[in-house]
mmCIF entry with sequence, helices, sheets and N, C-alpha, C, O atoms, coordinates in Angstrom:
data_MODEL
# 
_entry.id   MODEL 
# 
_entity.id                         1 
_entity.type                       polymer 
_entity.pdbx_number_of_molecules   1 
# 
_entity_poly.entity_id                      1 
_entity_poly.type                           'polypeptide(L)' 
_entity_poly.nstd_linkage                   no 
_entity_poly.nstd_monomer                   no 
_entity_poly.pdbx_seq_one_letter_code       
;(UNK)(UNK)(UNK)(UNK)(UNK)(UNK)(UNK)(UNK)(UNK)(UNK)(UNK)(UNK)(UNK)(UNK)(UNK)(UNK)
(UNK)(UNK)(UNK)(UNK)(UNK)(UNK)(UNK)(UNK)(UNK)(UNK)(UNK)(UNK)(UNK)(UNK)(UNK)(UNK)
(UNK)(UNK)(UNK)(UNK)(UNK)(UNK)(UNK)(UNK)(UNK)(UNK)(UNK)(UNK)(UNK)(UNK)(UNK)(UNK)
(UNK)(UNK)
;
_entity_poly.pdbx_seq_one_letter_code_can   XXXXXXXXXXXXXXXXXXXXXXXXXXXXXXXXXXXXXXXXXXXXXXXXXX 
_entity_poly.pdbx_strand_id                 A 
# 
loop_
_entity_poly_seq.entity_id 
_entity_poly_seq.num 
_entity_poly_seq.mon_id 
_entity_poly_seq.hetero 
1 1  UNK n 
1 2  UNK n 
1 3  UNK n 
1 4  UNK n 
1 5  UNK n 
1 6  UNK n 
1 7  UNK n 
1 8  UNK n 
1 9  UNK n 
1 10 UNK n 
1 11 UNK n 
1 12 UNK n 
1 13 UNK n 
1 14 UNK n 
1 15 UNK n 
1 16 UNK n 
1 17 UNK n 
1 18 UNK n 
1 19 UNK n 
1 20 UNK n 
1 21 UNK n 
1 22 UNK n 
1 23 UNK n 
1 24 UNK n 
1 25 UNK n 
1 26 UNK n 
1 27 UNK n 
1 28 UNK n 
1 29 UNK n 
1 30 UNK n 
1 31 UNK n 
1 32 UNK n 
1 33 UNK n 
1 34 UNK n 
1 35 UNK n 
1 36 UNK n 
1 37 UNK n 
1 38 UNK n 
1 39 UNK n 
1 40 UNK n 
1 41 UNK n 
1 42 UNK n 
1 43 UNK n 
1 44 UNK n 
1 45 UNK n 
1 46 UNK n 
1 47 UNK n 
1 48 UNK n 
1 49 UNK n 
1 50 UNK n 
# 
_struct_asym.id          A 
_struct_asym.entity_id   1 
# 
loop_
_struct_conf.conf_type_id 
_struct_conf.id 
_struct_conf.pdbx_PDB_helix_id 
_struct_conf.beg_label_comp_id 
_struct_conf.beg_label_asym_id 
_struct_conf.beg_label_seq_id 
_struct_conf.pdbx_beg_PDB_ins_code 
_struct_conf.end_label_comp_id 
_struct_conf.end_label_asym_id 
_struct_conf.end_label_seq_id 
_struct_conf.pdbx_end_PDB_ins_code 
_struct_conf.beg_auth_comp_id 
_struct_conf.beg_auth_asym_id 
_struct_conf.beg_auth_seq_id 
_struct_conf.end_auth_comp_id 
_struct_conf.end_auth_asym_id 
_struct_conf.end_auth_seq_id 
_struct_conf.pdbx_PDB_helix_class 
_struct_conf.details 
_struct_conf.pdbx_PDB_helix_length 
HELX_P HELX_P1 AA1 UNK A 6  ? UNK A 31 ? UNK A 6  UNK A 31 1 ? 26 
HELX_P HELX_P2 AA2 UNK A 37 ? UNK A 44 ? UNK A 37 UNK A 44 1 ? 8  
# 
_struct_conf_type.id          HELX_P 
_struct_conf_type.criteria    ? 
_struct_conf_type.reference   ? 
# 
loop_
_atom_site.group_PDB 
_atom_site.id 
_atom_site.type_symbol 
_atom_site.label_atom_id 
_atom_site.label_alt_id 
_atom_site.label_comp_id 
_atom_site.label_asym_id 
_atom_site.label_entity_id 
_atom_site.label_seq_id 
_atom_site.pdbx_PDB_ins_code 
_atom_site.Cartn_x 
_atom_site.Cartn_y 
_atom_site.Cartn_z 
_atom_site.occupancy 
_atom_site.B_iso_or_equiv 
_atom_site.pdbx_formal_charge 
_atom_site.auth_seq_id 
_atom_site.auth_comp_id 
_atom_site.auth_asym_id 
_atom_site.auth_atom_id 
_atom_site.pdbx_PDB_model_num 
ATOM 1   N N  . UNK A 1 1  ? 0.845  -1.186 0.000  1.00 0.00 ? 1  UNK A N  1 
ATOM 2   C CA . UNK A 1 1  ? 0.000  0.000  0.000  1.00 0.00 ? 1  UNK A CA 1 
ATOM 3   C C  . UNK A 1 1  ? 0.883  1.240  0.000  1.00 0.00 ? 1  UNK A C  1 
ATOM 4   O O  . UNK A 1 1  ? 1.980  1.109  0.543  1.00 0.00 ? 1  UNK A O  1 
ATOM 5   N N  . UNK A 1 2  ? 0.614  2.275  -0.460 1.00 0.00 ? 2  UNK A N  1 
ATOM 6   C CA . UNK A 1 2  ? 1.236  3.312  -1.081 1.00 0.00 ? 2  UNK A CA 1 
ATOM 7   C C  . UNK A 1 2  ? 1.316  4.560  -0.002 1.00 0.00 ? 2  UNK A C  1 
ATOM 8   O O  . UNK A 1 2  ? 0.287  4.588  0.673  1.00 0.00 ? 2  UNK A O  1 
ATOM 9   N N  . UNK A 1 3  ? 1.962  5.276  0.237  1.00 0.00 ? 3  UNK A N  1 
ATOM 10  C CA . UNK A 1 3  ? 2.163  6.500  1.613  1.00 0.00 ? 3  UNK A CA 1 
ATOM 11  C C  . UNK A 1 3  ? 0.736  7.504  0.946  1.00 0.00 ? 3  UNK A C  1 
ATOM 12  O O  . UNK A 1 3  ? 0.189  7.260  -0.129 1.00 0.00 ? 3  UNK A O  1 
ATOM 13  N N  . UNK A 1 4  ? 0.385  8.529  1.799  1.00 0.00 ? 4  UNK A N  1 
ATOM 14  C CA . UNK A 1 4  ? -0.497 9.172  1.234  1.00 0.00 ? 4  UNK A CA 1 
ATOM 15  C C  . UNK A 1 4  ? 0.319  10.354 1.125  1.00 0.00 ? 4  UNK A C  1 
ATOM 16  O O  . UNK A 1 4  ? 1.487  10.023 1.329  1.00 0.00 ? 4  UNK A O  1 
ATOM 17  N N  . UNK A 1 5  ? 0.173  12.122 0.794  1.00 0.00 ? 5  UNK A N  1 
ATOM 18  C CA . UNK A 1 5  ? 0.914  13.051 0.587  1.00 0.00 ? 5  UNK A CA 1 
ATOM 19  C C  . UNK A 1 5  ? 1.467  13.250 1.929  1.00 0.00 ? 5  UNK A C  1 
ATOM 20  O O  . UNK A 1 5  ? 2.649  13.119 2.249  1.00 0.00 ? 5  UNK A O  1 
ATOM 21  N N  . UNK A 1 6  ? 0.560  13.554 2.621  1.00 0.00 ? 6  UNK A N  1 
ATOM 22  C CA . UNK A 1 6  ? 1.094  13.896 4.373  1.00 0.00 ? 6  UNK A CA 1 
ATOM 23  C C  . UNK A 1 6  ? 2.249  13.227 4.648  1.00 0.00 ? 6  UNK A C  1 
ATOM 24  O O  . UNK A 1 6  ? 3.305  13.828 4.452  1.00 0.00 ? 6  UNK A O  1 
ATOM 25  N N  . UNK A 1 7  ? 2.270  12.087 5.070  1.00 0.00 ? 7  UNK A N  1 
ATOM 26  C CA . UNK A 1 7  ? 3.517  11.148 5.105  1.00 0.00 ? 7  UNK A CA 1 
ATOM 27  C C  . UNK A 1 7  ? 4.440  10.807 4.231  1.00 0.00 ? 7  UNK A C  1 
ATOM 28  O O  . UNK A 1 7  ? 5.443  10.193 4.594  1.00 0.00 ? 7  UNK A O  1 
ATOM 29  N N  . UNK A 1 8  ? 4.253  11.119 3.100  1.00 0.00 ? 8  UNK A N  1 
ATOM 30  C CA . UNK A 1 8  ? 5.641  11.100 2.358  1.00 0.00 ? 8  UNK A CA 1 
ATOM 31  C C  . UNK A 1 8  ? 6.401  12.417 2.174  1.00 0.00 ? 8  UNK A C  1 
ATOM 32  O O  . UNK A 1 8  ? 7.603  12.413 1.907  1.00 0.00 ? 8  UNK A O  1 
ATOM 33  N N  . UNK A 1 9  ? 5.601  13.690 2.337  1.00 0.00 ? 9  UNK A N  1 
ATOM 34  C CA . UNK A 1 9  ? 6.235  14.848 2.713  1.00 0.00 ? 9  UNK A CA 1 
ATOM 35  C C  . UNK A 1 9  ? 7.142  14.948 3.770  1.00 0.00 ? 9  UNK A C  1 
ATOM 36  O O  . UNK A 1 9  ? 8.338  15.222 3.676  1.00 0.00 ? 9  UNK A O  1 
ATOM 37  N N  . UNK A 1 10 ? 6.300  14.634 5.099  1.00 0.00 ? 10 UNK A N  1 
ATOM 38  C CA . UNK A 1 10 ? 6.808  14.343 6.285  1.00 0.00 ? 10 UNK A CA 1 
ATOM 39  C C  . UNK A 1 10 ? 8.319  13.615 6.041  1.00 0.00 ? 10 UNK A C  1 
ATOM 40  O O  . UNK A 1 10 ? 9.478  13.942 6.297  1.00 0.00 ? 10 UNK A O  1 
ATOM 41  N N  . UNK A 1 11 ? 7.665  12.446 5.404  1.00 0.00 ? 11 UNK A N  1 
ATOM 42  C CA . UNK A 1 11 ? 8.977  11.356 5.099  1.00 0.00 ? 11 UNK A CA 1 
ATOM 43  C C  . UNK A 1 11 ? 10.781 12.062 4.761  1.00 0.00 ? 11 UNK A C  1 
ATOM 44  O O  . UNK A 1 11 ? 11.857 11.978 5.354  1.00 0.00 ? 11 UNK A O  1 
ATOM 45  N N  . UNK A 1 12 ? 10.254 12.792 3.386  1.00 0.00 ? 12 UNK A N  1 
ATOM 46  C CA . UNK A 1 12 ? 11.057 13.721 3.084  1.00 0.00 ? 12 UNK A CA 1 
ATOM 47  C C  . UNK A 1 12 ? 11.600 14.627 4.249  1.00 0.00 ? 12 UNK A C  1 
ATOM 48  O O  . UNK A 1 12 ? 12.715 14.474 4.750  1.00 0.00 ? 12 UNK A O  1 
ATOM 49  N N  . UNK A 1 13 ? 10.655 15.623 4.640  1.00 0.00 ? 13 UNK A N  1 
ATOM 50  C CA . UNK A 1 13 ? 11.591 16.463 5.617  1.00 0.00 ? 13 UNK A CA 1 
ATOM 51  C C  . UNK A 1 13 ? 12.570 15.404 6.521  1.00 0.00 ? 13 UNK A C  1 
ATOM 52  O O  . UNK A 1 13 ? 13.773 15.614 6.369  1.00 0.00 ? 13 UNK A O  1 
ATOM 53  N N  . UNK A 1 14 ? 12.283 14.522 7.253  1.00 0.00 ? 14 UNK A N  1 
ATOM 54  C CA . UNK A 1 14 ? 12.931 13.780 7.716  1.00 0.00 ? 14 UNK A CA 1 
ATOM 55  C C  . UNK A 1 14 ? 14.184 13.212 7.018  1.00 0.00 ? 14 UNK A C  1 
ATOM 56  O O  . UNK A 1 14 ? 15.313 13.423 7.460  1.00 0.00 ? 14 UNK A O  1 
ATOM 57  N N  . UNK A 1 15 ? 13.987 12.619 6.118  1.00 0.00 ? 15 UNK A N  1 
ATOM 58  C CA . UNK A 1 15 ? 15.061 12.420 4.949  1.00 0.00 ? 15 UNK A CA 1 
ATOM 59  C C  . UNK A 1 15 ? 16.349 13.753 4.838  1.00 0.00 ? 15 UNK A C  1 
ATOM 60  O O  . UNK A 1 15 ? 17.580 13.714 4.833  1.00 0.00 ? 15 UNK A O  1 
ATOM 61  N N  . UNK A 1 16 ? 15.525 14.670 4.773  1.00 0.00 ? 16 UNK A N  1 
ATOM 62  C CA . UNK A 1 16 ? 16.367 16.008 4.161  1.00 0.00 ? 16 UNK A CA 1 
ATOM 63  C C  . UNK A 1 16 ? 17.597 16.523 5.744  1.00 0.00 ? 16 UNK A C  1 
ATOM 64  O O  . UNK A 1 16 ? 18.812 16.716 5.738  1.00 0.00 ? 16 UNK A O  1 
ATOM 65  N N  . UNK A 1 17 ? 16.547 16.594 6.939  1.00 0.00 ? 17 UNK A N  1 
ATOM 66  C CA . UNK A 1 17 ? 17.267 17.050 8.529  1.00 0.00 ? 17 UNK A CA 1 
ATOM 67  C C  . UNK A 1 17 ? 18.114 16.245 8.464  1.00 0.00 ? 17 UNK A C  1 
ATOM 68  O O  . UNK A 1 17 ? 19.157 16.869 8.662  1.00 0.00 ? 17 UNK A O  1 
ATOM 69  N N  . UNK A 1 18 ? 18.447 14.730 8.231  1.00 0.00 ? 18 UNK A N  1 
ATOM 70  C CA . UNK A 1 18 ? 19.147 13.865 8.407  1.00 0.00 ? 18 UNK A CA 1 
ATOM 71  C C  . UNK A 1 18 ? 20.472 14.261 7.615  1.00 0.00 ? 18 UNK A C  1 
ATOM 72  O O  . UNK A 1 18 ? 21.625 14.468 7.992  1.00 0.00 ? 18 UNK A O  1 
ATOM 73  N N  . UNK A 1 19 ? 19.865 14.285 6.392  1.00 0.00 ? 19 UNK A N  1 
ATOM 74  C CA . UNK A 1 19 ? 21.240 14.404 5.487  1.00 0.00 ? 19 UNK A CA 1 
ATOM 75  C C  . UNK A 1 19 ? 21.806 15.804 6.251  1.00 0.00 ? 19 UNK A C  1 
ATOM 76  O O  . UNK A 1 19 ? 23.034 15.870 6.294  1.00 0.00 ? 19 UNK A O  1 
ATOM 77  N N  . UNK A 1 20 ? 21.042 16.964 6.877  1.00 0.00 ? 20 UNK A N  1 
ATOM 78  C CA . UNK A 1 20 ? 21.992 18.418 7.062  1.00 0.00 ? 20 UNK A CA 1 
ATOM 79  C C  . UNK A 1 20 ? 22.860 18.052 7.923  1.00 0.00 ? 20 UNK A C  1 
ATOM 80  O O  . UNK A 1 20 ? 23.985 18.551 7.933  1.00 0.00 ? 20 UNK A O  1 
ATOM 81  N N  . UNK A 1 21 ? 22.308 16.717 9.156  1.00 0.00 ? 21 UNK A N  1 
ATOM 82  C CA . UNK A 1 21 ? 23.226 16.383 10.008 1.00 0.00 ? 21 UNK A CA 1 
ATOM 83  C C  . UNK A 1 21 ? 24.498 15.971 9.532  1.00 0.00 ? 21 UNK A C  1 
ATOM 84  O O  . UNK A 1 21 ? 25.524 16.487 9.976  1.00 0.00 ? 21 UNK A O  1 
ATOM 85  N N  . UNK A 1 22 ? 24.517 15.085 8.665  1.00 0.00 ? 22 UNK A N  1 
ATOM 86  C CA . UNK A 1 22 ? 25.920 14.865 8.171  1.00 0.00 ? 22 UNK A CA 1 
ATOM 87  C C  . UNK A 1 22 ? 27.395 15.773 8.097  1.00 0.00 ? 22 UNK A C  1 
ATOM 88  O O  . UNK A 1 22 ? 28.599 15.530 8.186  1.00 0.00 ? 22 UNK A O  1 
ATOM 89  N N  . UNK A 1 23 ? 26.523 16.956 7.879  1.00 0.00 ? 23 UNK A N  1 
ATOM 90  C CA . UNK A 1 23 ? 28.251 18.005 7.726  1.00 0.00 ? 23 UNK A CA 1 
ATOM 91  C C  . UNK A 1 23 ? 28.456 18.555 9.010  1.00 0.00 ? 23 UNK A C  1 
ATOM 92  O O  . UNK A 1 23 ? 29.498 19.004 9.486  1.00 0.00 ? 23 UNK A O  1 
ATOM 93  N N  . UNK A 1 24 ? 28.012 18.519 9.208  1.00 0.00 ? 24 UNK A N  1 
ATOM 94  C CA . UNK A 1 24 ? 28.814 18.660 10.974 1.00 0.00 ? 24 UNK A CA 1 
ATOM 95  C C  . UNK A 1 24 ? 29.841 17.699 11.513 1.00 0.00 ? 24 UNK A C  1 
ATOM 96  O O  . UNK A 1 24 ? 31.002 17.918 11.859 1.00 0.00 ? 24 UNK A O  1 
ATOM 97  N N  . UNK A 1 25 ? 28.894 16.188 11.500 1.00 0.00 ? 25 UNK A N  1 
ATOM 98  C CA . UNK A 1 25 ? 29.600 14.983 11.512 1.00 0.00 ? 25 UNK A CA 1 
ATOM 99  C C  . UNK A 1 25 ? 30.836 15.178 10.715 1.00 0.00 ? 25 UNK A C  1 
ATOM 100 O O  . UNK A 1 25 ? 31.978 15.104 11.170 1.00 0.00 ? 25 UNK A O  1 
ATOM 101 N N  . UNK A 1 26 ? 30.538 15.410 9.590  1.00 0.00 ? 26 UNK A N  1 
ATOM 102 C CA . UNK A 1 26 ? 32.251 15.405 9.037  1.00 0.00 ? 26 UNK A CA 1 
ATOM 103 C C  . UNK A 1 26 ? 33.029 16.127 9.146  1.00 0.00 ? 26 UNK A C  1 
ATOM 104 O O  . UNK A 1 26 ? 34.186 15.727 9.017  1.00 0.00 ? 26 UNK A O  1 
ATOM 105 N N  . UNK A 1 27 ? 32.722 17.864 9.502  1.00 0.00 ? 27 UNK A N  1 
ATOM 106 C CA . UNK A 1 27 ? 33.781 18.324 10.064 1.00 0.00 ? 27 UNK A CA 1 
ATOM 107 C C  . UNK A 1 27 ? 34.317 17.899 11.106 1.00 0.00 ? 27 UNK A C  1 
ATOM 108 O O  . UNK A 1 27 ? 35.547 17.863 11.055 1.00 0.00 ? 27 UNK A O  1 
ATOM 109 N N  . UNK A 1 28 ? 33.639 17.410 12.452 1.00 0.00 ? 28 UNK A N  1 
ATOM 110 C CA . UNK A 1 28 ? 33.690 17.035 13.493 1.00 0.00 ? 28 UNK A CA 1 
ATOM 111 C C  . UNK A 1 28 ? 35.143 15.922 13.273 1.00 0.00 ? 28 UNK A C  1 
ATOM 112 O O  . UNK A 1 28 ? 36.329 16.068 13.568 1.00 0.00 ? 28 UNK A O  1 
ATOM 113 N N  . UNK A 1 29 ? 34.428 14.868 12.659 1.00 0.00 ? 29 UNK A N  1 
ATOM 114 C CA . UNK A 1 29 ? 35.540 14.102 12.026 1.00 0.00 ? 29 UNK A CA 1 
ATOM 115 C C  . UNK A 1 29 ? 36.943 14.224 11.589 1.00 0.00 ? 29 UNK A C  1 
ATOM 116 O O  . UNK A 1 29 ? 37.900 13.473 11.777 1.00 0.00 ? 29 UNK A O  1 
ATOM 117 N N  . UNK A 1 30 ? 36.835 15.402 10.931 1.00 0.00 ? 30 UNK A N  1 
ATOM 118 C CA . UNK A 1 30 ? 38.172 15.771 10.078 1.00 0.00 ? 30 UNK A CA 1 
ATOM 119 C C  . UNK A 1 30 ? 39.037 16.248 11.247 1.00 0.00 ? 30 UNK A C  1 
ATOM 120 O O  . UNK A 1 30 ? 40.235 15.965 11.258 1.00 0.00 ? 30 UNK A O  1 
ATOM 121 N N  . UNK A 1 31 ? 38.448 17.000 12.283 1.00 0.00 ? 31 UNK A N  1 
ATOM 122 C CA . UNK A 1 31 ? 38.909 18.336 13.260 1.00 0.00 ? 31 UNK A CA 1 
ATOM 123 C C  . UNK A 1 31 ? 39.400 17.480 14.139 1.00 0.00 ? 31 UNK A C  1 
ATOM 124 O O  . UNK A 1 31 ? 40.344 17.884 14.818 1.00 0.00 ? 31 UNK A O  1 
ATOM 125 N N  . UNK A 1 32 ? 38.754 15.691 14.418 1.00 0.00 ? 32 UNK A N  1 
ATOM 126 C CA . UNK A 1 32 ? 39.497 15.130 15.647 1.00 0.00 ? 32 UNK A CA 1 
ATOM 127 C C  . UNK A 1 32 ? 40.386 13.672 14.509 1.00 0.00 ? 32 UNK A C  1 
ATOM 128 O O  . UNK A 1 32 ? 40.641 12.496 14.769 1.00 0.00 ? 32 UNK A O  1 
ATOM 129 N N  . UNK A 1 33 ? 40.596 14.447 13.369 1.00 0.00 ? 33 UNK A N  1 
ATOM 130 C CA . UNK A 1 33 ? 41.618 13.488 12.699 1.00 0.00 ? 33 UNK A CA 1 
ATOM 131 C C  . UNK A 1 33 ? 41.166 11.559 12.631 1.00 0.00 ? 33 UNK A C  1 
ATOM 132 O O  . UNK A 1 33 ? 41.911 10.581 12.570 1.00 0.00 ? 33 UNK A O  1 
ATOM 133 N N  . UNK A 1 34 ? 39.753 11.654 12.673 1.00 0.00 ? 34 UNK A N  1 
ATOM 134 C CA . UNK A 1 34 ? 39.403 10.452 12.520 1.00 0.00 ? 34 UNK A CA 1 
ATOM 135 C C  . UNK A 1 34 ? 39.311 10.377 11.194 1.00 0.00 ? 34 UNK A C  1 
ATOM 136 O O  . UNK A 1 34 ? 39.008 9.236  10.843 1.00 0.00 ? 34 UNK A O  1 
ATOM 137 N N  . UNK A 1 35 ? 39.446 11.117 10.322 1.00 0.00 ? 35 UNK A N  1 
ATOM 138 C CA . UNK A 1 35 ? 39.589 11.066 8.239  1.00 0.00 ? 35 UNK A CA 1 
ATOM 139 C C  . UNK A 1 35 ? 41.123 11.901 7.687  1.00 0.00 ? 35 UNK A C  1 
ATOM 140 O O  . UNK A 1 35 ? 42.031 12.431 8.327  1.00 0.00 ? 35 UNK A O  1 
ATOM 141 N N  . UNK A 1 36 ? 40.902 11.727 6.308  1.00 0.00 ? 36 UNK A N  1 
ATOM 142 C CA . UNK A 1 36 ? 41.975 12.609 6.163  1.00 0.00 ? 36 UNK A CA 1 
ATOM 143 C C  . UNK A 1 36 ? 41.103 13.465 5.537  1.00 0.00 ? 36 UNK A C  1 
ATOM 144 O O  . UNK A 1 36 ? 39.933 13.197 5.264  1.00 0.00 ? 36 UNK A O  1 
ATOM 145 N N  . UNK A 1 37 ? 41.773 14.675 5.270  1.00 0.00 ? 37 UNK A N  1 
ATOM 146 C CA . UNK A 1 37 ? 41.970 15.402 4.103  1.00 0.00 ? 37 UNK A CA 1 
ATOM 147 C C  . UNK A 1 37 ? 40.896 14.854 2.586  1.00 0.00 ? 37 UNK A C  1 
ATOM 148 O O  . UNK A 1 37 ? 39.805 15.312 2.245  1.00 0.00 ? 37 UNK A O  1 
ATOM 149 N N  . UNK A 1 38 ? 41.406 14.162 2.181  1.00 0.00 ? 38 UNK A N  1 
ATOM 150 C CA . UNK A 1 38 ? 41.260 13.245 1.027  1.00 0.00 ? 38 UNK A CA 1 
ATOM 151 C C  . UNK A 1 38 ? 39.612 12.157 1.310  1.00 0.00 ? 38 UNK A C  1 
ATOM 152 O O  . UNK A 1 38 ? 38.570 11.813 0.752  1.00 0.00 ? 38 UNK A O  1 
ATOM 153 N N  . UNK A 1 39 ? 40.215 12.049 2.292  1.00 0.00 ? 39 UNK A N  1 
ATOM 154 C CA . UNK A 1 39 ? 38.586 11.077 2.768  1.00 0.00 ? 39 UNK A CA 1 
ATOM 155 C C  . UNK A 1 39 ? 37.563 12.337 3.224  1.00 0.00 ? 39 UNK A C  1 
ATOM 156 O O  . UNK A 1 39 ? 36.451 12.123 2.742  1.00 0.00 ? 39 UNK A O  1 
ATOM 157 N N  . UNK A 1 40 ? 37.590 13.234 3.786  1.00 0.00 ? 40 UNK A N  1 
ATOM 158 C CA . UNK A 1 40 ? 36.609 14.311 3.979  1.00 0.00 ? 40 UNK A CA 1 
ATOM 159 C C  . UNK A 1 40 ? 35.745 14.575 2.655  1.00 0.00 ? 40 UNK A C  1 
ATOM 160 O O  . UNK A 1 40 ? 34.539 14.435 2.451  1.00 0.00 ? 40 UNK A O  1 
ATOM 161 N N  . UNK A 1 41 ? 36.912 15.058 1.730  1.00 0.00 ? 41 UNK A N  1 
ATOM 162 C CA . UNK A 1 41 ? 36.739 15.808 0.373  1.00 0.00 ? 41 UNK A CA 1 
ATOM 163 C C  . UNK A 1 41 ? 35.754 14.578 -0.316 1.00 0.00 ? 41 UNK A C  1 
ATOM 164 O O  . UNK A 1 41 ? 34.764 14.660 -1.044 1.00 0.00 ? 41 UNK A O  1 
ATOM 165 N N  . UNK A 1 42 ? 36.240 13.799 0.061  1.00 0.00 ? 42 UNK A N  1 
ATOM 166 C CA . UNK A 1 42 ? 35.611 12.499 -0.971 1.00 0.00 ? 42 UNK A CA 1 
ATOM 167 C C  . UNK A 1 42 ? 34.490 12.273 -0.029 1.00 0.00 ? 42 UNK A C  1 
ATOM 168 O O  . UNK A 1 42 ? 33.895 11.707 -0.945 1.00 0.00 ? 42 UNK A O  1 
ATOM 169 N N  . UNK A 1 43 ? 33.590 12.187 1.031  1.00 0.00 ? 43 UNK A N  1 
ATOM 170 C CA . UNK A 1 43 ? 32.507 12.213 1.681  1.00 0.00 ? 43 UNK A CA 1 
ATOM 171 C C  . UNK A 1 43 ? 31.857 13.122 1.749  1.00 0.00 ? 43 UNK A C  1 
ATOM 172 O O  . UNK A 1 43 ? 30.633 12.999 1.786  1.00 0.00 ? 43 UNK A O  1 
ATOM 173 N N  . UNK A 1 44 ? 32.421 14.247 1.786  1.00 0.00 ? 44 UNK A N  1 
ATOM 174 C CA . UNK A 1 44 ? 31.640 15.632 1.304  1.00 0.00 ? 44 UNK A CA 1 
ATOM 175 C C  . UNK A 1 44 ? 31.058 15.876 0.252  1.00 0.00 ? 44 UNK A C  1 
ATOM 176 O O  . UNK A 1 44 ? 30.006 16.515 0.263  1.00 0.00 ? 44 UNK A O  1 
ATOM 177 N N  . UNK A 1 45 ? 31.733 15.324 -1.125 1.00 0.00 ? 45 UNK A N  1 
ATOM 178 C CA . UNK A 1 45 ? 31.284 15.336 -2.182 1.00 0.00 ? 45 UNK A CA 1 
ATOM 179 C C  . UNK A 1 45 ? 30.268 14.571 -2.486 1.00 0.00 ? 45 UNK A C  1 
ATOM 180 O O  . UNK A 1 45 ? 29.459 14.889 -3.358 1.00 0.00 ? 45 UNK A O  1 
ATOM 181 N N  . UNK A 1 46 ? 30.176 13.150 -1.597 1.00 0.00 ? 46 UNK A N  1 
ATOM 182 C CA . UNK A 1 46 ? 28.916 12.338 -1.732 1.00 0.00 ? 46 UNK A CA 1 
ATOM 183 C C  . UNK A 1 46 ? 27.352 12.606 -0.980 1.00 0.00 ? 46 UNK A C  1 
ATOM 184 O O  . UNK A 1 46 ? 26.329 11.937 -1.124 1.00 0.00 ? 46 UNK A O  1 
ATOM 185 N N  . UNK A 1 47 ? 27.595 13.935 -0.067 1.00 0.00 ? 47 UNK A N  1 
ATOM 186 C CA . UNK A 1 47 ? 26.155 14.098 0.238  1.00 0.00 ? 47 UNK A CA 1 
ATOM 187 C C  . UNK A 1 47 ? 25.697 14.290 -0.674 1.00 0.00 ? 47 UNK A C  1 
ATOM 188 O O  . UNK A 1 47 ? 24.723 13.540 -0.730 1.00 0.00 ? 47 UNK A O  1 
ATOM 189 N N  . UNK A 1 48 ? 25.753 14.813 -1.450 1.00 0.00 ? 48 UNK A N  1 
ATOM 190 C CA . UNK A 1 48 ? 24.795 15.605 -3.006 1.00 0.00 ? 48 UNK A CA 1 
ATOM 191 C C  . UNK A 1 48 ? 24.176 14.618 -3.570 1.00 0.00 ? 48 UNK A C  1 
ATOM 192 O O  . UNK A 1 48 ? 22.979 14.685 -3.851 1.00 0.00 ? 48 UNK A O  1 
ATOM 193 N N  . UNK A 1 49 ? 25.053 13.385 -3.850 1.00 0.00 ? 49 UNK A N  1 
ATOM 194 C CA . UNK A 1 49 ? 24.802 12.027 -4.669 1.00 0.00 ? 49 UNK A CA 1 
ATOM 195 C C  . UNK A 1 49 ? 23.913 11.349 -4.311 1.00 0.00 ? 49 UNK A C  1 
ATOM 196 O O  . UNK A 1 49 ? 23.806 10.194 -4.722 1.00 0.00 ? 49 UNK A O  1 
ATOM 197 N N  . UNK A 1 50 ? 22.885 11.993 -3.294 1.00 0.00 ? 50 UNK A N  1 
ATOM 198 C CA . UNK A 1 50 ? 21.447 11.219 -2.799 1.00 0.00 ? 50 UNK A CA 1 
ATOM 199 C C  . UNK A 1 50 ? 20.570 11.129 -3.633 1.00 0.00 ? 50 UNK A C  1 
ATOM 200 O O  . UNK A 1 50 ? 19.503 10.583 -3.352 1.00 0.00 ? 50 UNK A O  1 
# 
């Protein structure tokens, strides 16, 4: 059975907050040297690729 508009909107915003969380996470990351340089750039570049 299929979402109705309400809930797949909803769905989305949820979808969307999630992904903003990510760049924090990765600066966070980079700043306590758990990535490099190179691995940042290359994870940064893949939020978009959703």
């Amino acid at each position: 059975m299929g979402q109705s508009y309400p809930e797949f909107k909803r769905f989305v915003g949820y979808a969307i907050r999630s992904l903003a969380e990510v760049i924090p996470c990765l600066y966070k990351a980079k700043m306590h040297n758990y990535n490099s340089e190179e691995q940042f750039t290359v994870n940064y570049k893949l939020r978009f690729c959703v």
